[in-house]
C-alpha atoms as one frame of an Amber mdcrd trajectory, in Angstrom:
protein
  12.914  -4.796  11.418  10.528  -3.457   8.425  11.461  -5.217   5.458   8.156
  -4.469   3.393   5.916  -2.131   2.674   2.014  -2.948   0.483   0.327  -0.512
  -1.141  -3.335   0.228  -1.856  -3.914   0.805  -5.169  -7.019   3.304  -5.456
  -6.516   6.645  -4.176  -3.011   5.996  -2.648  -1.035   5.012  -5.588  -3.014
   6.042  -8.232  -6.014   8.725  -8.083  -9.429   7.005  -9.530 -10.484   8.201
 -12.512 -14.318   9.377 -12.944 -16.560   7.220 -14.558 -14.661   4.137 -14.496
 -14.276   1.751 -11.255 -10.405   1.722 -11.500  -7.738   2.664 -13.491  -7.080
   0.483 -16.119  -4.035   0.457 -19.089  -6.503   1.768 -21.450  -8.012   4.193
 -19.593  -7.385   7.682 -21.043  -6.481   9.461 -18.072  -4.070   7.902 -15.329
  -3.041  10.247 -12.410   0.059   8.918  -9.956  -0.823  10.305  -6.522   1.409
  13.526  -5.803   4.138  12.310  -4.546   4.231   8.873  -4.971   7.256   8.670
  -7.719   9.675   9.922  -5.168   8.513   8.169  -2.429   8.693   4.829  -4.185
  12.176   5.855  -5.176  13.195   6.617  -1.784  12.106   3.628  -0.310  12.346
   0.552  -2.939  16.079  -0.149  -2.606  15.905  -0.404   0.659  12.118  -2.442
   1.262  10.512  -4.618  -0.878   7.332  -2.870  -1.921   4.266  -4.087  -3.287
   0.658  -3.625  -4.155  -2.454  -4.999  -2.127  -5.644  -4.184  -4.037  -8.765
  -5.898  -3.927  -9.139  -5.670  -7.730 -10.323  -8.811  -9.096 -11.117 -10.396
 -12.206  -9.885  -8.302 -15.398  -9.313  -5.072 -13.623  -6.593  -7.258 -11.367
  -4.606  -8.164 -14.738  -4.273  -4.526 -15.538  -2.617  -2.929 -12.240   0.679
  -4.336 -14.053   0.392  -2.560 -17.248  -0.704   0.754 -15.593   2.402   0.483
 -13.266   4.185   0.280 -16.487   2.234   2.757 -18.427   3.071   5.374 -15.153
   6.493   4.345 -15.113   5.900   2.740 -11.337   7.377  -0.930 -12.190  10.337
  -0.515 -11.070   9.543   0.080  -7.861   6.941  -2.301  -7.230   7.702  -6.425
  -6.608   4.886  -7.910  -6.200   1.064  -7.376  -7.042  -1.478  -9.088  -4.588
  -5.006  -9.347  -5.476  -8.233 -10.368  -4.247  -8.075 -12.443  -7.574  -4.571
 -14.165  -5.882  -5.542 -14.174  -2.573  -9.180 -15.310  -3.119 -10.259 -12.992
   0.040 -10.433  -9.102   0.346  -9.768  -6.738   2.787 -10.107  -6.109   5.662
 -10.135 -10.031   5.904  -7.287 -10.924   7.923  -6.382 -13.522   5.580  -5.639
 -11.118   2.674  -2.845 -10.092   4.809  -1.813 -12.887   5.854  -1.888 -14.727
   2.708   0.321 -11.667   1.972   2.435 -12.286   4.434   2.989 -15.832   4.082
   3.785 -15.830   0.280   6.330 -12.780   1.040   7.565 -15.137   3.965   7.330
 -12.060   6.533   6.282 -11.485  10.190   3.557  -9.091  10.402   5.744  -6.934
  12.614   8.268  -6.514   9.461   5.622  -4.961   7.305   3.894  -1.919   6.777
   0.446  -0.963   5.187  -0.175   2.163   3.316  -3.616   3.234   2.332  -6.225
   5.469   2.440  -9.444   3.429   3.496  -9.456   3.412   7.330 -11.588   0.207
   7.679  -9.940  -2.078   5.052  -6.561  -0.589   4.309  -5.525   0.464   8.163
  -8.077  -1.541  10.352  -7.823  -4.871   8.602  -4.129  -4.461   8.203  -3.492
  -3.646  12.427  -5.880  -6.940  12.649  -3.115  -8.983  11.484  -0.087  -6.909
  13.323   1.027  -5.009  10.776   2.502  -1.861  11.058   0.160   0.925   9.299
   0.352   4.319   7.558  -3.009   5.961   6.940  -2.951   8.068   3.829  -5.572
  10.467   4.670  -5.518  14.223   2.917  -9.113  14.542   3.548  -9.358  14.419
   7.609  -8.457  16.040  11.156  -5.328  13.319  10.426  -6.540  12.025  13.621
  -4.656   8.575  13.576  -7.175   6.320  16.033  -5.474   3.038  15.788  -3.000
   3.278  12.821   0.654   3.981  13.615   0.893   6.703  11.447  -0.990   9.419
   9.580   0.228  11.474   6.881  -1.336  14.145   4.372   0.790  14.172   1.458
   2.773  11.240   0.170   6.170  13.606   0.257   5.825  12.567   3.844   5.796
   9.114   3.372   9.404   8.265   3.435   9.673   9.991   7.152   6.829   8.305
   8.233   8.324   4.676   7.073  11.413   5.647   8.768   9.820   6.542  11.974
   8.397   2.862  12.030  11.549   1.317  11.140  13.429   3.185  14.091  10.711
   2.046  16.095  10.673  -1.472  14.842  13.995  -1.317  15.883  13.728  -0.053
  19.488  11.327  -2.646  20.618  13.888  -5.626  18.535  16.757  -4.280  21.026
């Protein structure tokens, strides 16, 4: 059963801004991926969602107060950083330091980003279940579980794991 779902931050939650490495809470542009808002309403009453960015040092401290700026807090539970974790991705033990402080299976969580090697290989490494945010390709899926174009498909794609999930609990 899926009871999670992490989040990259860059280019999945929020779109990069030029010129600057990340988006930060004084930056004076922040863009919310298309999409995202409703997804993350959609889903967060029912799984615990959460961010897993390998922001570090002062840029880690501000993913917080950009959810907040964005109006994205609500939604999101936990925040897991290199700076946390003291490994990045693809490094299985991001994820599993993830998993073990959320006190999950890898089977119950998902992965959504857009970086095929660290978001979606690293993630299926560990056993979790993986949806590759990808506008920019063929959406040819090679190992992740799932590949979607637009985050308004998101919600259908988490629910096709979950049923899935499901089928192979019974």
């Amino acid at each position: 059963m899926i009871k999670a779902i992490a989040f990259d931050w860059g280019n999945t939650l929020m779109r990069e801004i030029p010129l600057t490495r990340r988006p930060s809470a004084t930056s004076p542009t922040m863009e919310v991926v298309p999409g995202v808002t409703q997804a993350l309403k959609d889903l967060h009453q029912q799984y615990l969602c959460c961010i897993a960015s390998n922001a570090r040092g002062p840029e880690s401290t501000a993913l917080s107060l950009v959810l907040e700026k964005v109006g994205l807090d609500p939604y999101i539970r936990h925040v897991f950083t290199v700076r946390e974790l003291e490994v990045e991705k693809p490094d299985p033990r991001f994820f599993e330091g993830i998993l073990w402080k959320l006190r999950l299976q890898p089977q119950e969580c998902i992965m959504v980003g857009d970086n095929y090697v660290t978001d979606i290989a690293g993630a299926k490494a560990v056993g979790l279940k993986t949806i590759w945010f990808t506008a920019h390709s063929s959406r040819d899926a090679r190992h992740a579980d799932v590949a979607i174009g637009d985050m308004g498909e998101l919600a259908a794609a988490v629910k096709k794991l979950a049923a899935q999930a499901e089928r192979a609990a019974v």
